[in-house]
C-alpha positions as a Python dict, from the first residue, in 0.01 Angstrom:
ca = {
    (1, 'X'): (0, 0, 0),
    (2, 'X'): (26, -206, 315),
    (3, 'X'): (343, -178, 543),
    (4, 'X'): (525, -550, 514),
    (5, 'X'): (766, -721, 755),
    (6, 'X'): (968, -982, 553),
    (7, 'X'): (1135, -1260, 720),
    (8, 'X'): (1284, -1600, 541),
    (9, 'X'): (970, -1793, 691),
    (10, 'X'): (749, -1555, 766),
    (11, 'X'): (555, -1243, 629),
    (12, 'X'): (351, -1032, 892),
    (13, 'X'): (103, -771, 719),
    (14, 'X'): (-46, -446, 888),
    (15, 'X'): (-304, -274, 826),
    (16, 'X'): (-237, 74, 656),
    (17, 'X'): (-433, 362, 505),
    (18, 'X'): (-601, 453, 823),
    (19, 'X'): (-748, 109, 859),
    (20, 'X'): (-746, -68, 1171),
    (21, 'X'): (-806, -416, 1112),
    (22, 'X'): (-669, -656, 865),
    (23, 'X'): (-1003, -802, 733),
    (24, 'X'): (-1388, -672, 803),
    (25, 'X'): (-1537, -844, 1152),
    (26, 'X'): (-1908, -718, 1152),
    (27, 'X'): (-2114, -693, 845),
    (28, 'X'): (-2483, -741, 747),
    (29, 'X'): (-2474, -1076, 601),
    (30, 'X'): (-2213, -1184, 849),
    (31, 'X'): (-2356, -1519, 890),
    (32, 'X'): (-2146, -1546, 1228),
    (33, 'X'): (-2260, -1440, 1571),
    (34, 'X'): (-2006, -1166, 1545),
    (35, 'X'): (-2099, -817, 1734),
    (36, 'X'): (-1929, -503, 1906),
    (37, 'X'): (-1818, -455, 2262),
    (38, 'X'): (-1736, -73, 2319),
    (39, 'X'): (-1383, -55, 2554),
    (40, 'X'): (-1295, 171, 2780),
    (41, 'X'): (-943, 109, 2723),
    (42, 'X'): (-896, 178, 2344),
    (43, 'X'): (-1184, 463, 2353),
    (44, 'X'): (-1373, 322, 2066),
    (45, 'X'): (-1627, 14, 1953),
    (46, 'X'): (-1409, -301, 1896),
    (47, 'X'): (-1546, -606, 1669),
    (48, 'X'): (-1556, -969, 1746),
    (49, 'X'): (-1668, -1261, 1563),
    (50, 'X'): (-1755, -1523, 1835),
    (51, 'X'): (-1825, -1439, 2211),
    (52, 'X'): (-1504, -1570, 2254),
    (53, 'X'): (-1312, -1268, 2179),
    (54, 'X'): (-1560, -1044, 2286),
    (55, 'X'): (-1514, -1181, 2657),
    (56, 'X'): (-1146, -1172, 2587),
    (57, 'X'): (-1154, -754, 2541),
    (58, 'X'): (-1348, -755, 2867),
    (59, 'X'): (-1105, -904, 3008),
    (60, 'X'): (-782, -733, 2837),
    (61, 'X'): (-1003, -419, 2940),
    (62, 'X'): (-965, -526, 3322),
    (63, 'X'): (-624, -601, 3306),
    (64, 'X'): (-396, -336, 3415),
    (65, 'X'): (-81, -444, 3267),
    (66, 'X'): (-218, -426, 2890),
    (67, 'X'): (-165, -87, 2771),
    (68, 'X'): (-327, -178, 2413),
    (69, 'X'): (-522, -432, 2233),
    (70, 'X'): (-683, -435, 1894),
    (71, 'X'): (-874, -684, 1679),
    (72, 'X'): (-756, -864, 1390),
    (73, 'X'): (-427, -720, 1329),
    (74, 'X'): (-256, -871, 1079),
    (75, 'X'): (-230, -1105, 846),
    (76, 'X'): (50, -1351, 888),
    (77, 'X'): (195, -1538, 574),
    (78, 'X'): (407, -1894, 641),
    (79, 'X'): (562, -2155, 521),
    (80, 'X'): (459, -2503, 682),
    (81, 'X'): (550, -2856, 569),
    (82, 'X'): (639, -2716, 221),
    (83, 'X'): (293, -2517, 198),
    (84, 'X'): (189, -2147, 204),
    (85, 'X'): (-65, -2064, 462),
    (86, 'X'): (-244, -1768, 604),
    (87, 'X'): (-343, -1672, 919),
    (88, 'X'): (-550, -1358, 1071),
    (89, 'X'): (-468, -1325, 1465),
    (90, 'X'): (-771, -1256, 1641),
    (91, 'X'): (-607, -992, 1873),
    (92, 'X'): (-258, -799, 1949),
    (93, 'X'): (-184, -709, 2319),
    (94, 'X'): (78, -506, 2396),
    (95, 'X'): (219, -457, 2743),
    (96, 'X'): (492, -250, 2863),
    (97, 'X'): (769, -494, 2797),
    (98, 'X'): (598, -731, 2515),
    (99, 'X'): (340, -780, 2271),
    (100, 'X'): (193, -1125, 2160),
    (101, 'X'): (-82, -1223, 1947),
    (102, 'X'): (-410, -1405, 2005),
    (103, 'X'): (-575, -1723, 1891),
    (104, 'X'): (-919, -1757, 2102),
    (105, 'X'): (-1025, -2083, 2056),
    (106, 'X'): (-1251, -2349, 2235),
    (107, 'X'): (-1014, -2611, 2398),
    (108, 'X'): (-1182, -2884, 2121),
    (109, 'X'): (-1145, -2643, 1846),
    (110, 'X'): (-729, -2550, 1958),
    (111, 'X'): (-673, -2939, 1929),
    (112, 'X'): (-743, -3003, 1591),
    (113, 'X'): (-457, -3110, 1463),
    (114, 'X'): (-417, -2832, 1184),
    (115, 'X'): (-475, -2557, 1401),
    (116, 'X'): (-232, -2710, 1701),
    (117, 'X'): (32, -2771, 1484),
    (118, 'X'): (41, -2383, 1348),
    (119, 'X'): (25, -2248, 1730),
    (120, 'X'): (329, -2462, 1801),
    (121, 'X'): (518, -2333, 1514),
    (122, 'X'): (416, -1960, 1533),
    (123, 'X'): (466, -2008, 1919),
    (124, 'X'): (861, -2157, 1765),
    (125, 'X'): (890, -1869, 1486),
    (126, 'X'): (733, -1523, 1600),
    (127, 'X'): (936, -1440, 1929),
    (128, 'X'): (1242, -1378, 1654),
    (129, 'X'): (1046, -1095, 1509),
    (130, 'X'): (938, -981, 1842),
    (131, 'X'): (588, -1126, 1904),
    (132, 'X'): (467, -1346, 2107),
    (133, 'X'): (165, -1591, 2047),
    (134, 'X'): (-120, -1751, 2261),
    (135, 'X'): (-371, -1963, 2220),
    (136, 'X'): (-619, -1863, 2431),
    (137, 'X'): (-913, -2075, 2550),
    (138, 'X'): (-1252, -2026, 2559),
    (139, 'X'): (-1314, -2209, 2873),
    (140, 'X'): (-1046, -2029, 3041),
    (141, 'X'): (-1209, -1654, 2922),
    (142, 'X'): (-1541, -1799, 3042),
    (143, 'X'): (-1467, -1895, 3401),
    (144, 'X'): (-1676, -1744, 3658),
    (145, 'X'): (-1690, -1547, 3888),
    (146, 'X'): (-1420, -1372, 3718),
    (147, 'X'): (-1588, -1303, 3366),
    (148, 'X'): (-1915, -1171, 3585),
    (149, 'X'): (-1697, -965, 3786),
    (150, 'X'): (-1511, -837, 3498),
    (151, 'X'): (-1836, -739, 3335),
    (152, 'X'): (-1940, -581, 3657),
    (153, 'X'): (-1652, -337, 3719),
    (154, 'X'): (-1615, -289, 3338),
    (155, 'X'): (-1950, -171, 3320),
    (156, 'X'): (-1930, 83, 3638),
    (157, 'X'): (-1581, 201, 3632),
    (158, 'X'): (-1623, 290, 3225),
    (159, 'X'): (-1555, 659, 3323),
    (160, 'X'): (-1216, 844, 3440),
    (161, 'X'): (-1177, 935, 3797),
    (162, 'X'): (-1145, 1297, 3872),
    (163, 'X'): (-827, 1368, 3982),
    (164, 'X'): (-933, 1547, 4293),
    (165, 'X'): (-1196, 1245, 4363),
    (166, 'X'): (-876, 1008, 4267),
    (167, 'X'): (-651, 1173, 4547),
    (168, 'X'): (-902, 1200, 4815),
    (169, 'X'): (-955, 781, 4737),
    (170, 'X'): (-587, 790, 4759),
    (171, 'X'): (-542, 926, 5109),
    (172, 'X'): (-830, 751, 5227),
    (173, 'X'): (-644, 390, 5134),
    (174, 'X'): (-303, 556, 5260),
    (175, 'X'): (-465, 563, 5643),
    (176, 'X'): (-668, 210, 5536),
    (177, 'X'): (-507, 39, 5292),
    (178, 'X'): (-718, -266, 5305),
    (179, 'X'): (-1111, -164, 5276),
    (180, 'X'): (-1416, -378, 5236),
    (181, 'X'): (-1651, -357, 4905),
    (182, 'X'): (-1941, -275, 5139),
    (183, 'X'): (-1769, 93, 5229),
    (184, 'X'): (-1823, 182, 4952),
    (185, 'X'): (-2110, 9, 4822),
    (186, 'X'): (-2362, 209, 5062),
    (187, 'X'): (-2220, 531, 4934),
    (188, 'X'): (-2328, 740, 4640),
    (189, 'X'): (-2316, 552, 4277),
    (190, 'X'): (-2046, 787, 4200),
    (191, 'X'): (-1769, 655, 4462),
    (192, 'X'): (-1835, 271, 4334),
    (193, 'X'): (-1782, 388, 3979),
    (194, 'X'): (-1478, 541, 4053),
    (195, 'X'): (-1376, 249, 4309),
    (196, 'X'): (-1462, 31, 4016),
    (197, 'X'): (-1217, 233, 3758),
    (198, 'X'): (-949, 208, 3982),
    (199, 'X'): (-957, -158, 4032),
    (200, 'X'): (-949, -166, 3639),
    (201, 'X'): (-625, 41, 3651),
    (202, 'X'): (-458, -145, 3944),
    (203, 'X'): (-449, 138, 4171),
    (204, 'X'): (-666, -52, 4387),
    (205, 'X'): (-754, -444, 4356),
    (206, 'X'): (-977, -738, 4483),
    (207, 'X'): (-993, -1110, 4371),
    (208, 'X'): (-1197, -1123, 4065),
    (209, 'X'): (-1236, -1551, 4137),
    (210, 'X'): (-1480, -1484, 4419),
    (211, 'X'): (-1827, -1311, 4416),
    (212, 'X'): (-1830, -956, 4475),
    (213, 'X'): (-2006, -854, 4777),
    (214, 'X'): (-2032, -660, 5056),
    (215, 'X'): (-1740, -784, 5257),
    (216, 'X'): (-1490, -818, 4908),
    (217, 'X'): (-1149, -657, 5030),
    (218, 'X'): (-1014, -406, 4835),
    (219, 'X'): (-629, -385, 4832),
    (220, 'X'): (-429, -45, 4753),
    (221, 'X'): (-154, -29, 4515),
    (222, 'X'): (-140, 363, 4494),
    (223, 'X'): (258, 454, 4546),
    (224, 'X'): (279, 639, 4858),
    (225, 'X'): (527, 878, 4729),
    (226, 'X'): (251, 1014, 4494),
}
């Protein structure tokens, strides 16, 4: 038996049962180019079914303010123009303060004229029930340097930081606080990863819209009161 949110408008339909998504991703004769990407965030392999989204949960994986995400999470029931439609968000992201739901869509694909006129009413309708809703572009998810950079730190900071290695990177940033990529870079493999995991947390940070290199500055957020 699923677990049902009923609204006058709206009906928003979870998963239940020990399932975690609303509808199968990944299958055999998937005739999609759906695969997995395996995040470090949510500890487990998550599904996509275009590129699109799986370069979104790269990204939701290397941003510190997004506690949670998971893949196709519900199924949401309307009313529009005197019809009864269905639609299967491609992702939930919850933050501290808010959680919204996911379209990702190519920019030509976001203006057809069906699927722009349900993201402006479930943009309208959701917020009542305590969701937000984005459509998010392709193009956008794609832009590089970021997405390369992304992949980059995703890739070496995958692990958790020690917490004796975390507060010796700590102190080191409390006499320093702004330290070039380089530093580190000529240092064991070990310190980048760890550099790397806690510019995914946002202990530490650097601009993900420029290359990474040697002389990337890397900017400390740790509270000094730690």
């Amino acid at each position: 038996m699923n677990h049902l949110i009923a609204v006058p408008s709206i009906e928003i339909i979870f998963p239940t049962n020990g399932k975690i998504r609303s509808r199968k991703v990944v299958s055999r004769s998937n005739a999609r180019n759906s695969g997995k990407y395996p995040s470090w965030k949510m500890q487990r392999m998550m599904q996509w079914e275009s590129p699109h989204e799986g370069n979104a949960m790269r990204i939701l994986d290397a941003s510190p303010q997004v506690i949670a995400f998971n893949e196709q999470p519900c199924e949401i029931i309307y009313m529009l123009n005197g019809e009864k439609r269905r639609h299967y968000p491609d992702l939930m992201v919850k933050e501290y303060h808010r959680c919204e739901l996911w379209e990702v869509k190519t920019e030509r694909d976001a203006n057809e004229p069906e699927v722009a006129e349900r993201t402006a009413h479930l943009i309208e309708a959701l917020p009542t029930y305590g969701y937000g809703y984005r459509m998010v572009l392709a193009e956008t998810l794609a832009t590089q340097p970021r997405l390369d950079n992304i992949k980059r730190l995703n890739k070496l900071g995958r692990f958790a930081v020690p917490a004796i290695e975390k507060e010796k990177i700590r102190r080191l940033f409390l006499v320093v606080p702004v330290m070039d990529w380089g530093v580190f870079e000529s240092q064991s493999h070990s310190v980048l990863q760890h550099i790397s995991r806690l510019i995914l947390e946002g202990k530490l940070s650097i601009d993900l819209h420029r290359p990474i290199n040697a002389a990337t500055q890397i900017h400390s957020h740790f509270n000094v009161n730690h």
